[in-house]
N, C-alpha and C positions, 0 to 999 in steps of 0.2 A: 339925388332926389328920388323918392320912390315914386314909382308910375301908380296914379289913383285908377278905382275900381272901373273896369269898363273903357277905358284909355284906350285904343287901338293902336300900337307900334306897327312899322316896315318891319320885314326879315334883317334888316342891316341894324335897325336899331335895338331889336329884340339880342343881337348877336352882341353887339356894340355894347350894351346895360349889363350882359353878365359877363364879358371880360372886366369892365370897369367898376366892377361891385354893385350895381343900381339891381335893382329889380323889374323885371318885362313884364310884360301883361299875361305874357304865358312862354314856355319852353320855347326854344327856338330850333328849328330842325332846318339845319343848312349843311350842303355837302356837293359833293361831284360827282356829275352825270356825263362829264366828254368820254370816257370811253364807253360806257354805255350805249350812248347817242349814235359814237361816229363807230363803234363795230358795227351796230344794228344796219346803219347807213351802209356800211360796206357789205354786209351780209343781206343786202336787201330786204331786212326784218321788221324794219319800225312799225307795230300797230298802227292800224289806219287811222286812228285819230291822232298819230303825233307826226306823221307824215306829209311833210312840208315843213315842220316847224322848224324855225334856229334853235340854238342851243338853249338859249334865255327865254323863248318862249316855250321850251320841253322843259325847263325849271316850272316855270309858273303853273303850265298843267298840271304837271305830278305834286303841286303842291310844299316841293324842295326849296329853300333858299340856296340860291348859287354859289359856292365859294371858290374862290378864284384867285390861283396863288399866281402873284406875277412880280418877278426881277426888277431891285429899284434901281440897280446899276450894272456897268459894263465893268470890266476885266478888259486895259491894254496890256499886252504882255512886251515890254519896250524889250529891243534886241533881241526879241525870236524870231523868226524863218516859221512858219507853221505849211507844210505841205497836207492835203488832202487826197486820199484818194478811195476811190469805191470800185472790189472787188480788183484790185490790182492796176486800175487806172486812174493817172492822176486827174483829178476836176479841179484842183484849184491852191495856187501858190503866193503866199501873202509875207511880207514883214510887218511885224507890228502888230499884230492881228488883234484888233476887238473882239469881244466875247461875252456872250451873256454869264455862261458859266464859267468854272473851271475846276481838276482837269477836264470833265465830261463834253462840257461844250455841247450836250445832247440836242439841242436846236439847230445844228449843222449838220445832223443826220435825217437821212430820207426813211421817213419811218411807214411811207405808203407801199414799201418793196423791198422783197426780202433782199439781204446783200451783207458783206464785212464793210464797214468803215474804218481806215488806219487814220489816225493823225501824229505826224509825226514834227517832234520839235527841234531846230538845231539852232544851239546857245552858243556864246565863246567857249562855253566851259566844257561841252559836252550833248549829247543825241537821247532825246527820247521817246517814245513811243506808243501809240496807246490803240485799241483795236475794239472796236464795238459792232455788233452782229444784231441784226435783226434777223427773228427766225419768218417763216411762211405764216407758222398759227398765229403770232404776232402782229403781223399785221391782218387777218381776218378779225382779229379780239380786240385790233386796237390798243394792245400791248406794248412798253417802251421796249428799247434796245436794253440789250444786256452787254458786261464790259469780260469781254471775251483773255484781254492781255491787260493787267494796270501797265501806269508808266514806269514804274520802280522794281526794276527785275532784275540788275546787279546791285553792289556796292556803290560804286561810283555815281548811279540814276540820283542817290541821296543827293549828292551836290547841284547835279543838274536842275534837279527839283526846288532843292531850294534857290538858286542863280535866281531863276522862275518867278518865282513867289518873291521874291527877295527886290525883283525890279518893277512888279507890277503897279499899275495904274488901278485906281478906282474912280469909274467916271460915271456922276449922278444921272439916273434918265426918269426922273422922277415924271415924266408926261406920261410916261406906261401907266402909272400907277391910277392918275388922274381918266387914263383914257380907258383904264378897266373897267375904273366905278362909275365911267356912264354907258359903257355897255354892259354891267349887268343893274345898274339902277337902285331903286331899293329892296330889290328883293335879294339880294347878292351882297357880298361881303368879300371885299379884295385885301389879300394878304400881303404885304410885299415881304418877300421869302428869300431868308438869307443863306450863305453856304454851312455847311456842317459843321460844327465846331471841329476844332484842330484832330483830334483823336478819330471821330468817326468816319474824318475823312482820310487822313490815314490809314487808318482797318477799313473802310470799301472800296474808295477809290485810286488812291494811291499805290499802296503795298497789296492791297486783300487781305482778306481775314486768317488764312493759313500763315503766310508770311510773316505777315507782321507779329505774329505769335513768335516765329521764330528768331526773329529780331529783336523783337523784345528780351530774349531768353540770352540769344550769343553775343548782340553788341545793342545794348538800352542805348548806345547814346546816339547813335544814329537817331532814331527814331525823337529824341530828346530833343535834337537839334533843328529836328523838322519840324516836330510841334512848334516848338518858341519862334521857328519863321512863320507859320502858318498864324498863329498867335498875332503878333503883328501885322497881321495882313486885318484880320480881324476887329482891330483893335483901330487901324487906320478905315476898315470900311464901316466902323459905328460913328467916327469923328464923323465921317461922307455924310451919313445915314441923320447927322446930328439936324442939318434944315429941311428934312424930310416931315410934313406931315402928317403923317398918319399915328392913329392910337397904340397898334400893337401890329410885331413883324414876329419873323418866325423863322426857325432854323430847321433845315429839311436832314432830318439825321438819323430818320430810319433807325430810331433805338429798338435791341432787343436785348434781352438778359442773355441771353444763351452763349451773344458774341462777346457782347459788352458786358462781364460778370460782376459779380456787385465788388469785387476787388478791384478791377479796371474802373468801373464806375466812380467809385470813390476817390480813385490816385488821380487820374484824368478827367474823367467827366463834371463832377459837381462841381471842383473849382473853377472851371473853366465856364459851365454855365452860371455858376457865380460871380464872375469875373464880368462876365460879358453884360446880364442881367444888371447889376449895379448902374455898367456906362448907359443902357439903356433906358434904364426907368429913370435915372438924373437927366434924361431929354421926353420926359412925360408919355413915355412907351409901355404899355405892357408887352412882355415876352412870351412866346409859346417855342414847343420843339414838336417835332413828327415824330410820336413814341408808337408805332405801327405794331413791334413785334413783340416778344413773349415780356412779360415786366415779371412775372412773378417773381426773378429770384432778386427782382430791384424794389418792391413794393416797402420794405421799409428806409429805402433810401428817396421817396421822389419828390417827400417834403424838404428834404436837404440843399434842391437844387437852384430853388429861389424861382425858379419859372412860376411865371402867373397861369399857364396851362401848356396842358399835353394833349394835343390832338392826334386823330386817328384813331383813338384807344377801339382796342380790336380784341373784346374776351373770346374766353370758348362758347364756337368750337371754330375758331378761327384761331383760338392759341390754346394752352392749355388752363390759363389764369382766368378765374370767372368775374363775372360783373361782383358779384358779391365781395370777392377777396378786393376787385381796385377798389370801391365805395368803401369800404373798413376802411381802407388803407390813406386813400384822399379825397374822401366822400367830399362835396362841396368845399374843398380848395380850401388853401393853394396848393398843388396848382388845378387849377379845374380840368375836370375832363370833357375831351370833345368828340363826339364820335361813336362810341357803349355798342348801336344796331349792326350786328357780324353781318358779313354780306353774304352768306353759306345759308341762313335765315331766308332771304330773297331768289333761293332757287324753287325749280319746279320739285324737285324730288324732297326739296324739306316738307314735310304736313304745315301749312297753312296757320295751324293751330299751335305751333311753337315758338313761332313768331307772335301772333297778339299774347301767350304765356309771356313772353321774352320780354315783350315793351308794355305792357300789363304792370309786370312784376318790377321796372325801371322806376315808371311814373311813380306806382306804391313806395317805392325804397325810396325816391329821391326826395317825394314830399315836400316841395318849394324851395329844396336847396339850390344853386346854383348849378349849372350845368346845360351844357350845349350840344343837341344829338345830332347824329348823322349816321352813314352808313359807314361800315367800317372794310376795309379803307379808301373805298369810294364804289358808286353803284358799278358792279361789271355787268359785262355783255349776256354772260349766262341768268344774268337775275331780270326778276318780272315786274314790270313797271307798276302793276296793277299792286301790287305790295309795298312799295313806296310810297301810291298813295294811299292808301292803309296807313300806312306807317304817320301822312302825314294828315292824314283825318284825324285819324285818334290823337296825336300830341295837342292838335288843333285843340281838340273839346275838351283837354285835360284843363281842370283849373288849380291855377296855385297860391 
């Protein structure tokens, strides 16, 4: 149904009408301010008039719709041992261990100090291991950890990995979901965010991006065998995923061309978000992925991949690919783009004046197409609130 003249939408529903094809009353500009918010906090920086506020009342000032990705289920890992320890002392020794993620688990890291986290896995089959580092800047910026060691760094890790994968649990906790979207309300838009498709979690968290080049090259079938376990993991957390209500979920897969090359993309990626996309829209879902990094050398593969949108979309001069070349290529979808305002635009040292060019020159291109802005890849620490709202005056008064 289209929205008549003068109709007033929430931020949720303005967001909600251009995934599901309808038309809003205008653009909807929704995104994320927590590192933003909680650097400033920790850097004792917040402008005094956002000082005091929660996070959902620092949306509302700046005029941002809140987006807010959050986990619909847990990950048991039946028959593992999971030990923890931080900076070479154990804090905590589990079987069976629950998990939001996996392998990352990054919610079981202390990301308020700097320090190494190992978590180390032991199977019947075999030991593995994985090491993640928070640096000092890191935590002043409000930055995640980085993965210092994947778990796959011999031959033999491939079997242990998959044992892993191969015994896990998928257990629904669909009240997160529920209890997001009334803590950010209708100004906010909650994602529930799925794991990376098979491949990309392979080349980042698994193997890493050198490795798994090199595996690919001297033994494909390793690699082969972990996808198609990984694959069914996937495939049993859509079945999960199936009494879940919500409109559209989203796979967090940090695409870039540069890793992911449109040859990889093609043998691995499209099928697989084709694959995935089909189980999901036969349970009346639209699909997205986190396409964050360079697309240009994928711009004529992203209509292949069946995705109803790619969020994050981050042109130059945050990649090399400009707004102009993504719009040629999938100007008003599918799959739609979310995302387009570079956060480099939002600093002090950019001119002021390149930014209203920047989102000037958007509004002009998009001209009532479809599409959903935000800052790209979410507001950081070094960028100025006062340009945000900018950013969300103007889309305001834009008519379409």
């Amino acid at each position: 149904m289209m929205v008549e003249l003068g109709t007033s939408m929430s931020m949720h529903d303005r967001v909600l009408a251009v995934i599901q094809g309808r038309k809003p009353d205008r653009i909807p500009f929704c995104d994320r301010l927590e590192l933003w918010h909680t650097a400033l906090i920790r850097q004792n920086r917040l402008p005094a008039d956002f000082d005091g506020l929660s996070l959902n009342e620092s949306h509302r000032k700046a005029g941002i719709g809140q987006l807010k990705f959050v986990r619909p289920h847990d990950f048991r890992l039946n028959g593992v041992e999971l030990t923890i320890s931080v900076d070479n002392e154990e804090v905590s020794r589990e079987t069976a261990p629950e998990c939001q993620g996996w392998p990352l688990m990054q919610e079981l890291v202390q990301t308020d100090r700097p320090g190494s986290t190992v978590f180390e896995f032991v199977t019947p089959v075999g030991k593995i291991s994985l090491r993640q580092v928070v640096l000092p800047e890191a935590v002043a910026w409000s930055e995640t950890c980085y993965t210092a060691e994947n778990p796959i760094k011999e031959p033999e890790d491939f079997d242990t990995v998959r044992w892993i994968i191969e015994h896990m649990d998928v257990i629904p906790r669909f009240d997160r979901i529920r209890a997001g979207e009334a803590e950010v309300g209708d100004f906010g838009f909650v994602v529930p965010k799925l794991e990376r498709i098979p491949f990309q979690e392979v080349l980042i968290d698994l193997v890493g991006e050198l490795n798994t080049f090199y595996v690919l090259n001297d033994n494909p079938s390793y690699i082969h065998k972990l996808l198609a376990a990984i694959d069914e993991l996937r495939v049993k957390t859509a079945a999960v995923l199936s009494n879940l209500d919500s409109p559209y979920v989203e796979f967090v897969d940090n695409v870039t061309g540069h890793m992911t090359n449109p040859k990889l993309f093609a043998e691995y990626a499209i099928p697989e978000y084709q694959r995935y996309c089909e189980l999901y829209h036969a349970q009346g879902k639209r699909v997205g992925s986190h396409f964050d990094g360079e697309l240009r050398p994928l711009l004529g593969q992203l209509r292949d991949t069946g995705l109803d949108v790619i969020e994050s979309i981050s042109p130059a001069p945050l990649t090399e690919c400009t707004f102009d070349e993504l719009w040629q290529s999938v100007g008003g979808g599918p799959p739609l783009m979310w995302g387009v305002i570079p956060s480099p635009l939002l600093e002090e040292s950019t001119p002021e004046a390149e930014l209203h060019e920047f989102v000037d020159h958007v509004l002009e291109t998009v001209n009532g197409a479809p599409i959903i802005l935000g800052v790209s890849d979410m507001v950081l620490g070094n960028n100025l609130i006062e340009r945000v709202e900018w950013c969300a005056r103007r889309i305001k008064e834009h008519v379409i």
